[in-house]
N, C-alpha and C positions, 0 to 999 in steps of 0.2 A: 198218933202219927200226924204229925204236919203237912197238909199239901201246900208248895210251895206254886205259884204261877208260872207257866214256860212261856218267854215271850218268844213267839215265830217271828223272823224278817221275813219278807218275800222280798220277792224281787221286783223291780218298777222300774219300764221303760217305757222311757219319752221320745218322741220327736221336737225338736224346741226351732223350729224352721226359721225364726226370726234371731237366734242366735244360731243361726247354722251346725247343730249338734245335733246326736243324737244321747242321753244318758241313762246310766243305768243306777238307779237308788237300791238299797237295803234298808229297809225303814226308812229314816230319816234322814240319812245318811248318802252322798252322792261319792258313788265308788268309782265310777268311771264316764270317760268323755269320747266322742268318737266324733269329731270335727269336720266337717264336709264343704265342699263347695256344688252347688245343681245350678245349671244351665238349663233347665231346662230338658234336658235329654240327656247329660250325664251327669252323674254324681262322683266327685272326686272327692275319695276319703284320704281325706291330709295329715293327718292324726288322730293317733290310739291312746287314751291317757288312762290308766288308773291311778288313783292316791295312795300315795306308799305305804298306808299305814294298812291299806285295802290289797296288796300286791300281792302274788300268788295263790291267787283261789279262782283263777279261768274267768274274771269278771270280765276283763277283753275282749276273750274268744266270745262269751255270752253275749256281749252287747254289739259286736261285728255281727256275730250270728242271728240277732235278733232284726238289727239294721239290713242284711241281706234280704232275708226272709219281707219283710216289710217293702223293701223294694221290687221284689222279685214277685208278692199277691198285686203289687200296683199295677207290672208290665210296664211300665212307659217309659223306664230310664237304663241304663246301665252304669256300671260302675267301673270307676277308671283308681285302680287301688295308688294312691300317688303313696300312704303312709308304708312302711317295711313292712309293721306290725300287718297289716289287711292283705300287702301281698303274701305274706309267711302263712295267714289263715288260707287263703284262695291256696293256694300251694298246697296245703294239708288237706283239705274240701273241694278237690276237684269235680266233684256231682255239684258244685254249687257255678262252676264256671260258666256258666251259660248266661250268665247276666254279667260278664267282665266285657268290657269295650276292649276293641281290638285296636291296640297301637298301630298306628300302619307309619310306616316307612319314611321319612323326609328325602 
């Protein structure tokens, strides 16, 4: 009997703050982008990108949820969801809402 090598991906997430992203890799491989703008005090996530070839396997949700959590050990910012995709996750993760910016009024 042949044993044959199982190659594991893990998962790899970056903050890349000078490209304004945050990503998420599988090996070598960059599956998703999660686009942000920070002031300084909030973080406005502007888009959710996975690579199509990458699409339905919750890399998204993964990389929002990694992006949340990362913000949320920092304390210092809050997030203002501008992209659909981030407000559709807070929407589904309401125990996570506690670090969304409150839109007020014009």
């Amino acid at each position: 009997m042949q044993a044959y090598p199982i190659r594991v991906s893990t998962l790899h997430f970056t903050n890349e703050p000078d490209a304004s992203r945050y990503t998420l890799r599988k090996g070598d491989d960059l599956v998703s982008v999660l686009d942000y703008r920070d002031d300084g005090h909030t973080v406005a996530m502007t888009r959710a990108y996975t690579i199509p070839t990458f699409r339905g396997h919750g890399y998204a949700g993964e990389l929002t949820d990694r992006a949340v959590a990362e913000l949320e050990r920092a304390g210092d910012r809050q997030v203002l969801p501008v992209c659909w995709y981030v407000a559709d996750w807070f929407a589904a993760h309401p125990e996570r809402a506690g670090i969304l910016k409150n839109r007020q009024s014009a």
